[in-house]
C-alpha positions in Angstrom: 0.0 0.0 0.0 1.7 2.8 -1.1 -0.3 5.5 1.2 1.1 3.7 4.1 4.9 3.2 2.5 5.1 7.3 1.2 2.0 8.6 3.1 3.5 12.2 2.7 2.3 13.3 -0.6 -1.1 12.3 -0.4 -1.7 13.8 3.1 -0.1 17.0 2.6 -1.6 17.1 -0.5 -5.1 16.1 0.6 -5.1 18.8 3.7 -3.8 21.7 1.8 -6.8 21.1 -1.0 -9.0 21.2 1.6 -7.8 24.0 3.4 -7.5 25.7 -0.1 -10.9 25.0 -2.0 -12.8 27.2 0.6 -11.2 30.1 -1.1 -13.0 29.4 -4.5 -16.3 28.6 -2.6 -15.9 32.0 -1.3 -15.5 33.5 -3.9 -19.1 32.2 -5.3 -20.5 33.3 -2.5 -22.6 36.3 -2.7 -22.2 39.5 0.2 -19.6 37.2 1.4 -17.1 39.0 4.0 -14.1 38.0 5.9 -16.1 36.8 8.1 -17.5 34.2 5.9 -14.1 32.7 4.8 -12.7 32.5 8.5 -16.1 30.6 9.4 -15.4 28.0 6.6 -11.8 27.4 7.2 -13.0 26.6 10.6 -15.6 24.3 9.1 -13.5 22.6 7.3 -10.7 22.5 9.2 -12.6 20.8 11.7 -13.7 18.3 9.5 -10.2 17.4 8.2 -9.0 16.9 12.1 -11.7 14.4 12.3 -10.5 12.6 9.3 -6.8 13.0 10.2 -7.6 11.8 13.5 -9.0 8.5 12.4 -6.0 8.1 10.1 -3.9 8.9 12.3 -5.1 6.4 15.0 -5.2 3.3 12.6 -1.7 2.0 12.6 -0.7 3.0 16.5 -2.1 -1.4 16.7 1.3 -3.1 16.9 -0.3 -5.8 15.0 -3.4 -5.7 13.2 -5.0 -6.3 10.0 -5.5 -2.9 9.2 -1.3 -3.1 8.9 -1.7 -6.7 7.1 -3.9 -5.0 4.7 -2.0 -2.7 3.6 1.3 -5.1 3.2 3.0 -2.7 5.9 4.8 -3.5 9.3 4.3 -1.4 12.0 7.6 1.3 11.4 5.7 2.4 8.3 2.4 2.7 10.6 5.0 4.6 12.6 5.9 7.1 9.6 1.8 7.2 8.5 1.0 7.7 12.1 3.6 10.8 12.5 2.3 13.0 9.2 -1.1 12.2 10.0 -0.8 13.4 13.7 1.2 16.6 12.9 -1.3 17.3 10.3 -4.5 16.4 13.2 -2.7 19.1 15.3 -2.7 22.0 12.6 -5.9 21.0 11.6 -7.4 21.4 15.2 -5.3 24.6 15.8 -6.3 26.3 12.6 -9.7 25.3 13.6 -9.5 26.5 17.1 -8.0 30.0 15.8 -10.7 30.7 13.0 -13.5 30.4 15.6 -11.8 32.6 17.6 -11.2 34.9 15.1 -15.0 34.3 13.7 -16.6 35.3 17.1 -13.8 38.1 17.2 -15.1 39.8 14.2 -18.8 39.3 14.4 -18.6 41.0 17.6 -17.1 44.0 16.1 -19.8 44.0 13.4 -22.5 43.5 15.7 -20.9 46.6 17.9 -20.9 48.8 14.9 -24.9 48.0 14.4 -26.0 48.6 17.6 -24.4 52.0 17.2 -25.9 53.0 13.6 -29.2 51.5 15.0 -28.7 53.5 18.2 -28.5 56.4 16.8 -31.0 56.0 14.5 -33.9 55.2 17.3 -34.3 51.4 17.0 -32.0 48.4 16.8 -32.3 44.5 15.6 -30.2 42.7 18.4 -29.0 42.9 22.3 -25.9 42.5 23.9 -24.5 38.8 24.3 -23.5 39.8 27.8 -23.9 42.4 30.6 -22.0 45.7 29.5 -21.0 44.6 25.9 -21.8 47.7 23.9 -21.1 50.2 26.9 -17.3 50.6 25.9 -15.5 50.7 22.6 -15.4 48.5 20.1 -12.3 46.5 21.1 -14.3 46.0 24.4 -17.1 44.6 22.8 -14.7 42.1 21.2 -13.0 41.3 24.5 -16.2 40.8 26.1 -18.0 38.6 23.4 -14.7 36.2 23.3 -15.4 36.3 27.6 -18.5 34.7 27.3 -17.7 33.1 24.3 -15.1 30.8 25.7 -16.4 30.8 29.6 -19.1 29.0 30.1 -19.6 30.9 33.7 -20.1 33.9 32.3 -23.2 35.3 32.0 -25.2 34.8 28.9 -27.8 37.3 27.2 -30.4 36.3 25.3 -30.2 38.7 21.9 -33.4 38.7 21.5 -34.9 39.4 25.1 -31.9 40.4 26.7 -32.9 38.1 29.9 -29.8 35.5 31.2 -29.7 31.9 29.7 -27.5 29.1 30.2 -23.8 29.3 28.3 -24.4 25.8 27.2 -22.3 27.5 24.0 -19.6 28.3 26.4 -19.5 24.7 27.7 -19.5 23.3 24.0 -16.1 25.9 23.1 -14.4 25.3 26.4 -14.3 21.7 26.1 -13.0 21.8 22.9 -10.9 24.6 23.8 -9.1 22.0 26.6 -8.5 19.5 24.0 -6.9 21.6 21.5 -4.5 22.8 24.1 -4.1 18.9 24.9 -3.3 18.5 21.5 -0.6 21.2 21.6 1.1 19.6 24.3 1.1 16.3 23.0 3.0 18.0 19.5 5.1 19.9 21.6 7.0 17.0 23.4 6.7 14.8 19.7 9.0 17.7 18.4 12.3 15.0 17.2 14.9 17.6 19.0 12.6 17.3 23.0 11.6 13.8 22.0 15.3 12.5 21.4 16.4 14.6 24.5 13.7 13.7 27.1 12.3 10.8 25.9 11.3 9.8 29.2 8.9 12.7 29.4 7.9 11.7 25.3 7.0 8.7 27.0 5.0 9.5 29.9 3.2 12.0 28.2 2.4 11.4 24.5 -0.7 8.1 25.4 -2.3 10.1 28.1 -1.9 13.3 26.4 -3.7 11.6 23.4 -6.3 9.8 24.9 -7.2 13.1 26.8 -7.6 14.9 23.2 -9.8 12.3 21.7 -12.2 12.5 24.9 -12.4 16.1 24.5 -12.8 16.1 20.6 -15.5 13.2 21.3 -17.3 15.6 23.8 -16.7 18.7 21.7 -18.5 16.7 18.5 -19.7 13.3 18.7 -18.9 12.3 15.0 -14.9 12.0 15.9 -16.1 8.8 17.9 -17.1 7.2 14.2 -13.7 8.0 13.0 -11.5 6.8 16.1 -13.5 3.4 16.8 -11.1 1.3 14.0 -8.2 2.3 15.3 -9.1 2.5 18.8 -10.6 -1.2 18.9 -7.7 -2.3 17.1 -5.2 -0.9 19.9 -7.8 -2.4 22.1 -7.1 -6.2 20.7 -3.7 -5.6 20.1 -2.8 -4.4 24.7 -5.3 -6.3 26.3 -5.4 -10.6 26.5 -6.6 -11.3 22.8 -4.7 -14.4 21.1 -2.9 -15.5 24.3 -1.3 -11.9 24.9 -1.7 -10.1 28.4 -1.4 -6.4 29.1 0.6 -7.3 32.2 2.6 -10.1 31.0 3.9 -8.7 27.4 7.0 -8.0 29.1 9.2 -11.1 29.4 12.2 -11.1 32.0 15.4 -12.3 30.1 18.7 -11.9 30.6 20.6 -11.1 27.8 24.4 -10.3 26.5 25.5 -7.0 25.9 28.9 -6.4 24.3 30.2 -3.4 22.6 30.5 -3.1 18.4 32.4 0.5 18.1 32.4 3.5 20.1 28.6 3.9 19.9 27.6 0.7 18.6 26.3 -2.2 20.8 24.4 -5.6 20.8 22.1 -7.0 22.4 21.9 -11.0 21.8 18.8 -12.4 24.2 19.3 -15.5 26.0 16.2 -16.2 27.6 13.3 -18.4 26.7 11.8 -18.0 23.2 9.5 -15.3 22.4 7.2 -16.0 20.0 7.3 -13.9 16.8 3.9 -12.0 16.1 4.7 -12.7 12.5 8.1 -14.7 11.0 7.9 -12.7 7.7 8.3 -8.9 7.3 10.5 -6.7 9.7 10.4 -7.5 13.0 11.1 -5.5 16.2 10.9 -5.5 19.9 10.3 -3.6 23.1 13.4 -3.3 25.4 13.5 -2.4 28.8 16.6 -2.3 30.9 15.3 -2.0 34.7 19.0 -0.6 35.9 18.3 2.6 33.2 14.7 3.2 34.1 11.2 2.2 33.4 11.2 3.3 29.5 10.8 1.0 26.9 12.0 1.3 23.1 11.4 -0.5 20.4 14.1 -1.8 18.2 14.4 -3.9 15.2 15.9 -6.8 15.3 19.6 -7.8 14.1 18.5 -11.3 13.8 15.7 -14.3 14.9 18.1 -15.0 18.1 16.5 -12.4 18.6 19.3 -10.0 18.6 19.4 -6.4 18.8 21.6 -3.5 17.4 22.1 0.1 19.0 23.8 3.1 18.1 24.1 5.9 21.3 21.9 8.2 19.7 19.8 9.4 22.0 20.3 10.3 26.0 18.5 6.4 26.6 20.8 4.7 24.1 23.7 6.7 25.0 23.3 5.4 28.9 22.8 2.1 27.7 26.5 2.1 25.9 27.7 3.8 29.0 26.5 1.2 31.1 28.0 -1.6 28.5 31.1 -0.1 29.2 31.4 0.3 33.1 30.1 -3.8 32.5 32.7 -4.9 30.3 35.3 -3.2 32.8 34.4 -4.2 35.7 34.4 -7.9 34.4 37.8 -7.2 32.6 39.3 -6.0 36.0 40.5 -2.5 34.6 39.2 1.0 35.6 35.9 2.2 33.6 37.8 4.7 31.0 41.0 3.6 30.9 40.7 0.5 28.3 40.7 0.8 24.6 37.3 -0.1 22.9 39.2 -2.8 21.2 39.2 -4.6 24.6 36.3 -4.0 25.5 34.6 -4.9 22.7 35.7 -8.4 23.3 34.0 -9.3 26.0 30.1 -9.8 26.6 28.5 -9.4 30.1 25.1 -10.5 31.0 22.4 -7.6 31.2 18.8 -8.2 32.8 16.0 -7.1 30.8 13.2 -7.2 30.1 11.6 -7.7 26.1 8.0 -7.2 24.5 7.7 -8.6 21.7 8.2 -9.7 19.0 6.5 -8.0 16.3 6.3 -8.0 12.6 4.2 -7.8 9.2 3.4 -11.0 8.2 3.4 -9.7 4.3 6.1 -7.6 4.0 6.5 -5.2 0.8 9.0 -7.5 -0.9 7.1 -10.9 -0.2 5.8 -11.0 -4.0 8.7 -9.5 -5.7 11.3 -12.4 -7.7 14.2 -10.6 -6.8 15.0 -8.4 -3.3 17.9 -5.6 -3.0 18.5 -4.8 0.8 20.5 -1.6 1.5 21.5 -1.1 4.7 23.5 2.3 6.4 25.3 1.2 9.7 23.1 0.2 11.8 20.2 0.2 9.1 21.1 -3.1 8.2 19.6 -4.7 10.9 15.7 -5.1 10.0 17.0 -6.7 6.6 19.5 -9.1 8.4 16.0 -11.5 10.0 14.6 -11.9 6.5 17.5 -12.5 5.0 18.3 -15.4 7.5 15.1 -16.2 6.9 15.7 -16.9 3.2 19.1 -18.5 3.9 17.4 -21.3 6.2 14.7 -21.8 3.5 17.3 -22.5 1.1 18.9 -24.6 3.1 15.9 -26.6 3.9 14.5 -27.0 0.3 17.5 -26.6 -2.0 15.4 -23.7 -3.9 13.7 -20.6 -3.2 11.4 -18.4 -5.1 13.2 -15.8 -4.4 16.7 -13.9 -5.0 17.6 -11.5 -2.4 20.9 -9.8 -2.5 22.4 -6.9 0.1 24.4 -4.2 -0.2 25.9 -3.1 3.4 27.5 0.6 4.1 29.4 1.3 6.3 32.4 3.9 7.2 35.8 2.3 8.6 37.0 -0.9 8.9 36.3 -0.8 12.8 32.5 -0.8 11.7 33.2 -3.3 9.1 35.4 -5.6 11.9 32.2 -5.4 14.2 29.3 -5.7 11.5 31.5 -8.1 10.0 30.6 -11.4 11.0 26.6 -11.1 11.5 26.3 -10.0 7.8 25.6 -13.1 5.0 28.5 -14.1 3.3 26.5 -15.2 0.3 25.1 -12.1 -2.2 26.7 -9.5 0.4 28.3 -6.6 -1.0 30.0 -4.1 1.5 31.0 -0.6 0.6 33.4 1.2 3.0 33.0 5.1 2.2 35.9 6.5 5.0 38.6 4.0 4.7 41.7 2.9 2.4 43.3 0.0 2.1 45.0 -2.3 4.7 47.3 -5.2 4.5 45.9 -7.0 7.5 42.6 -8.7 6.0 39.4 -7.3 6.0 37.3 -9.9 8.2 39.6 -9.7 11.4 36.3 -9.9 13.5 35.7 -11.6 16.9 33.2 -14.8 16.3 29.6 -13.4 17.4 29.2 -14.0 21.4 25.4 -15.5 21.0 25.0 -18.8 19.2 21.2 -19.3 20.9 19.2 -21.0 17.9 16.0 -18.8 16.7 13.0 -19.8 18.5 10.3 -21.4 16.0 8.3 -18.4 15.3 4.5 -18.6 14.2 2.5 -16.2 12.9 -0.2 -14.4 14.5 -2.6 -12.4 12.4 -2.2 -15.3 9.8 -4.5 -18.0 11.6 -8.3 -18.3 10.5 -10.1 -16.9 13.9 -8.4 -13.5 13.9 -9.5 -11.8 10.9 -13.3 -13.0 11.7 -12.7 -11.8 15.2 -11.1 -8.5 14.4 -13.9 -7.9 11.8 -16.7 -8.5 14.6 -14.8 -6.2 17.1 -14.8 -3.8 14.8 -18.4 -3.9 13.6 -20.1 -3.9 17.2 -18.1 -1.8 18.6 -19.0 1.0 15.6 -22.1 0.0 15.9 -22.7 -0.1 19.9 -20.9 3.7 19.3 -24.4 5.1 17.6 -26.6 3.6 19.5 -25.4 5.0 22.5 -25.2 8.7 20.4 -28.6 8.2 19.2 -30.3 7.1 22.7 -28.9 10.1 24.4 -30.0 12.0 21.5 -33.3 11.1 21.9 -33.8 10.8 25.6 -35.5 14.2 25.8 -34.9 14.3 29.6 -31.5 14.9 28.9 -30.0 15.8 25.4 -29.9 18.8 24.0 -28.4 20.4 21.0 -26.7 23.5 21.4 -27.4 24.6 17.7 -31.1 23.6 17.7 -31.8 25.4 21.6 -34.1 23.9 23.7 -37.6 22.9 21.6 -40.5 20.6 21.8 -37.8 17.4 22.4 -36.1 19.1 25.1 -37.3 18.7 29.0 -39.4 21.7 30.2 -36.8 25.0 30.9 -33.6 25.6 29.7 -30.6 23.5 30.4 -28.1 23.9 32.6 -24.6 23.8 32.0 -24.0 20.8 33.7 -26.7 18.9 31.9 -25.4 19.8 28.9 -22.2 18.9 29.5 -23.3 15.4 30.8 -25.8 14.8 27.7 -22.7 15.3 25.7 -19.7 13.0 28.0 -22.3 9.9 28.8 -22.4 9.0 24.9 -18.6 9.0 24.6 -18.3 7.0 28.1 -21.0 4.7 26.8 -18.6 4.3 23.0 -15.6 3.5 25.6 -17.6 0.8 27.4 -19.0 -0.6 24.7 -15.2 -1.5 22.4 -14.1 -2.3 25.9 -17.4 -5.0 25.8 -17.2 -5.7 22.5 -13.1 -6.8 22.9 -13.7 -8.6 26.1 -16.7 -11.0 24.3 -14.3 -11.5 21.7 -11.8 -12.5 23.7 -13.6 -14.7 25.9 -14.7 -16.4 22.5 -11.7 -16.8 20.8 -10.5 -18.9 24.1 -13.3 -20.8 25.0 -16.1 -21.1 21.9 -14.3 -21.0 18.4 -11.3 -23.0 19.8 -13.4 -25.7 21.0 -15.9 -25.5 17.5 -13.0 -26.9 15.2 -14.7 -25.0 12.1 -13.1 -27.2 9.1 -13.4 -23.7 7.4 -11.7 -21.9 10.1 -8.7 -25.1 9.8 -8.5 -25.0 6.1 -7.6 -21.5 6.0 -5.1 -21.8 8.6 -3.6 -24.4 6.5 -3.3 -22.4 3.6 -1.3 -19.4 5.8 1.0 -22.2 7.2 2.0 -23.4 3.6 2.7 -19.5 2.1 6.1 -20.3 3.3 7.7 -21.7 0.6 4.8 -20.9 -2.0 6.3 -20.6 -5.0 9.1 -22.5 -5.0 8.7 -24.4 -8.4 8.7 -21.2 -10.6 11.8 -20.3 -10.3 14.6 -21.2 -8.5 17.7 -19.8 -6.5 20.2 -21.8 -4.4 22.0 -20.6 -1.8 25.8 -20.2 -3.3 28.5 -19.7 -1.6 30.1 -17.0 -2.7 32.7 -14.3 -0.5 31.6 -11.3 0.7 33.4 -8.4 -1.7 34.4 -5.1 0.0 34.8 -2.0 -1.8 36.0 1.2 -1.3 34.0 4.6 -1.8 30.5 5.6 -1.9 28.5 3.3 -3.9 26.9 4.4 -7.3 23.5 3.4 -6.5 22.4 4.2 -10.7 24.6 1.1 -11.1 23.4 -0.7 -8.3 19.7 -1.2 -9.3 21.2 -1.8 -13.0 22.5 -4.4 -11.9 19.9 -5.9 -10.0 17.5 -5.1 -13.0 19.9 -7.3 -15.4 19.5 -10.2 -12.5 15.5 -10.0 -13.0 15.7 -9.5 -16.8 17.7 -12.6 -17.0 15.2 -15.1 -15.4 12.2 -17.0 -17.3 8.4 -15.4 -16.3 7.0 -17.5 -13.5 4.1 -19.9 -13.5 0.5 -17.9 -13.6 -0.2 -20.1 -10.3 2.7 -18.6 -8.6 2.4 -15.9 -5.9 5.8 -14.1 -7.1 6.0 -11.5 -9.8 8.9 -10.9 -11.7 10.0 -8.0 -10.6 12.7 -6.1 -8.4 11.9 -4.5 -4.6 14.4 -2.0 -3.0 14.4 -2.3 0.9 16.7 0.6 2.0 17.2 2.0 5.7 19.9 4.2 6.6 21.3 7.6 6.8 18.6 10.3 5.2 21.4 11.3 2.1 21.2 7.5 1.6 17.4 6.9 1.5 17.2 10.0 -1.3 20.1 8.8 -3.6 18.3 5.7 -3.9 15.4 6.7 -4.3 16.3 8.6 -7.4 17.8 5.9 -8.9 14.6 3.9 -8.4 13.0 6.7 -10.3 15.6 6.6 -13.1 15.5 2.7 -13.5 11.5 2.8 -13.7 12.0 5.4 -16.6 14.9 3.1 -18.1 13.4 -0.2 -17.5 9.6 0.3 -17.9 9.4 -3.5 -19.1 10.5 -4.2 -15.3 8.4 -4.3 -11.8 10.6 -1.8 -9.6 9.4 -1.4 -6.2 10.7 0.9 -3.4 10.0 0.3 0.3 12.3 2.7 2.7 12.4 2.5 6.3 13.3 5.1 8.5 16.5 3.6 10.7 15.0 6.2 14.1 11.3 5.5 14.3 
């Protein structure tokens, strides 16, 4: 799904037409003033909040089929999820500032008619509040905005002039609250406070979210319809669906920790086998280290061990190297500081932590393509490295693959090389070394890996029969429990009313007071809450005690078919693993040449069977440093131009998500 792999175009795209066709519709409009086209930027920038809200919300599951459907793992959800927020949070500000403005400027209109109709003997309106047109016009303006905005200020009827509820105020404070919530939550997601205080990021960024979707939900009911599918999805995905816990995700493991390079280090698990929440696409875990803190981050796995890489880039990763170190000298015997990272670096000490996961996509991007080009930057090898290994052990298993992957590794100096060195392939492994020269003393002079745990068999969730009927029934009653509750309250005329229609022949006998207002509008959204909570717990219950125990031959057949998509394929054509040296090279690599290359590999092969899953067809997986990313991805664009007989596809990753 390309909206989810290069989500940037089409969402800046699709908010700035928005925000830009109210200027035409203005312009049709006849005795339109300012006024009008503040009032529909606020119209329709509340509209595209909504929309950008619900978006935004649908890939924060760490899995789900919402991810599945789209062929992405959950770091491109993380990259959808990030444009689509920023985007929610200009859309609720600019929404927040027109009716501000709006109320602002009809004041000082309204001002200016009572005083032409004053003078003139009769007028068509009253105040909005005590005193409003005693002053000057600016006044007038600070005064409307009072009552406007504070719902315990007093309210003037235009019409009679007598004092009536400020159910408006109530409606414009709440949604006042949540935009400042919003504000908040996009001030600590800024990359530079984020990277420095993650720790507050952390503690911060869920609440601070939830609190904004409550308010908007308060503010105007119809953001509930857009939130439900991704709120029941994060629902299934942190609570006990599918044998996973909220309070047990965590696993206690003790793990070795040795240093790489001066900010390089890994991470090699040695506790029990986690189970893989897909053994396909990327895949990536949740690390906590107890002795830094109660932060987790999530990390993409080096390998199935599983097995973590980390560069210090940030004031958490930094303390973890830090701690590697005072570790590897203390068990060395030598003062912290005083050894040379080559010693160091050759010795692994055991580290408690403690591991969520692990995750994944169970159809990656590159899962149909004949022929697969990894290229990884430093440390952006790693999410290739599982798949990869993957495809090695398939090989090795059935002599043939459908498949031909290939990677290309960058790094800077030979030290990088000498501790990247021997987790990388040595079959179809090219390494580019863009800040060294040559050296007599052979390239490989690498320390054996520490770990040598064998990958734990990994099954995929999300690919069994039950789920997808499960998700889909979560999903439908909880959207549908969500109305019913809005439309109950709506017509229990002892209690709703709506602020735009007043109090009428549906409403309880007298005007409403703030307080009821404010309750006919929370109860709906506490009922939508309840009800996905309901509607995830039943499903739950059934997955573990009714459809387990019904042994649907449908339900079995279809997981049979997701068990066998392993080695689908496998007759059209086929690769074998060869054994073939690593090459190193010096100097940047000429990507142009790269994907040539590649494109001669696919150009070279016969077409598969029609049966066959796999196209014939090239995918680039890149994920490393941003000049990287952007080089390649203009040679993508060249070779498409070059090679238009040839399926190119392009799937980046961003190496810090």
């Amino acid at each position: 799904c390309s909206l989810l792999l290069r989500p940037d175009l089409f969402v800046h795209s699709a908010n700035i037409m928005l925000l830009a066709g109210v200027i035409p519709w203005w312009a049709c409009q006849s005795h339109a003033d300012a006024t009008d086209l503040v009032d529909g930027w606020g119209y329709i920038s509340g509209k595209a909040c909504k929309w950008m809200m619900g978006m935004c919300l649908l890939p924060i599951a760490r899995q789900s089929l919402w991810l599945n459907a789209a062929a992405a793992g959950f770091p491109e959800g993380v990259a959808f999820h990030r444009v689509t927020g920023w985007w929610c949070v200009a859309q609720v500000v600019i929404h927040s500032l027109c009716y501000t403005v709006t109320p602002a400027l009809d004041a000082a209109s309204d001002y200016e008619d009572w005083k032409h109709h004053l003078a003139h003997g009769n007028h068509t309106r009253g105040p909005e509040c005590p005193g409003e047109f005693d002053g000057t016009q600016l006044r007038a303006v600070l005064a409307a905005l009072r009552v406007y905005f504070w719902p315990w200020a007093t309210r003037l009827s235009v019409e009679t002039g007598e004092p009536e509820p400020n159910t408006l105020g109530v409606f414009i404070l709440v949604g006042l609250i949540g935009t400042l919530a919003a504000v908040a939550l996009a001030a600590f997601s800024l990359p530079r406070l984020r990277r420095a205080r993650y720790d507050l990021f952390y503690v911060v960024h869920v609440p601070a979210a939830a609190f904004f979707i409550v308010m908007g939900a308060v503010h105007e009911f119809q953001m509930m319809v857009f939130v439900v599918p991704g709120v029941y999805a994060y629902f299934l995905d942190r609570t006990d669906f599918l044998n996973r816990t909220a309070t047990s995700r965590f696993h206690h493991v003790t793990a070795r920790v040795r240093l790489m390079t001066a900010d390089w280090v890994r991470v090699d698990v040695a506790g029990p086998s986690l189970r893989s929440e897909a053994a396909y696409g990327t895949q990536f875990l949740y690390l906590r280290v107890p002795a830094l803190g109660g932060e987790s981050h999530a990390f993409s796995l080096a390998a199935r061990c599983p097995s973590i890489v980390i560069k210090a880039n940030g004031d958490w990763t930094r303390r973890l190297h830090e701690l590697a170190q005072k570790q590897a000298a203390a068990a060395l015997g030598i003062e912290h500081g005083a050894a040379p990272m080559s010693r160091l670096s050759s010795f692994a000490t055991d580290l408690a932590c403690e591991i969520d996961g692990v995750y994944g996509n169970a159809s990656p991007p590159w899962r149909s393509y004949s022929h697969v080009l990894f290229v990884g930057g430093g440390v952006g090898v790693a999410p290739w490295l599982p798949a990869i290994e993957e495809w090695q052990e398939m090989c090795r298993l059935h002599g043939a693959t459908a498949q031909t992957m290939r990677l290309v590794w960058c790094g800077r100096t030979h030290a990088e090389l000498d501790a990247m060195g021997p987790y990388l392939p040595e079959s179809g492994t090219t390494v580019f070394l863009t800040r060294a020269s040559a050296r007599e003393d052979g390239i490989d002079a690498a320390p054996e890996p520490v770990s040598t745990i064998a990958a734990p068999a990994q099954r995929a969730v999300g690919r069994g029969g039950t789920r997808p009927w499960l998700f889909a029934f979560v999903g439908v009653v909880s959207l549908c429990l969500t109305q019913m509750s809005f439309f109950y309250f709506k017509g229990a005329s002892s209690l709703y009313v709506d602020y735009e229609k007043g109090c009428g022949d549906g409403c309880f006998e007298g005007e409403p007071t703030e307080a009821q207002y404010l309750l006919a509008r929370a109860l709906p959204v506490a009922c939508a809450f309840v009800a996905i909570a309901a509607a995830t717990a039943f499903a739950r219950w059934a997955s573990s005690h009714v459809i387990a125990s019904m042994k649907c031959a449908c339900l079995a057949s279809g997981e049979g078919e997701s068990a066998g998509t392993g080695a689908a394929g496998a007759g059209a054509q086929s690769t074998t693993l060869q054994a073939r040296q690593r090459s190193v090279l010096l100097g940047r690599p000429d990507m142009a040449d790269l994907i040539d290359k590649a494109v001669a590999e696919v150009e070279a092969v016969a077409t598969p069977e029609a049966a066959s899953p796999i196209t014939t067809g090239l995918c680039v997986c890149v994920c490393g440093p941003d000049a990287m990313s952007k080089a390649l991805q203009g040679a993508v664009r060249d070779a498409r131009r070059r090679h238009r007989g040839v399926a190119i596809g392009l799937h980046v990753e961003e190496p810090d998500w």
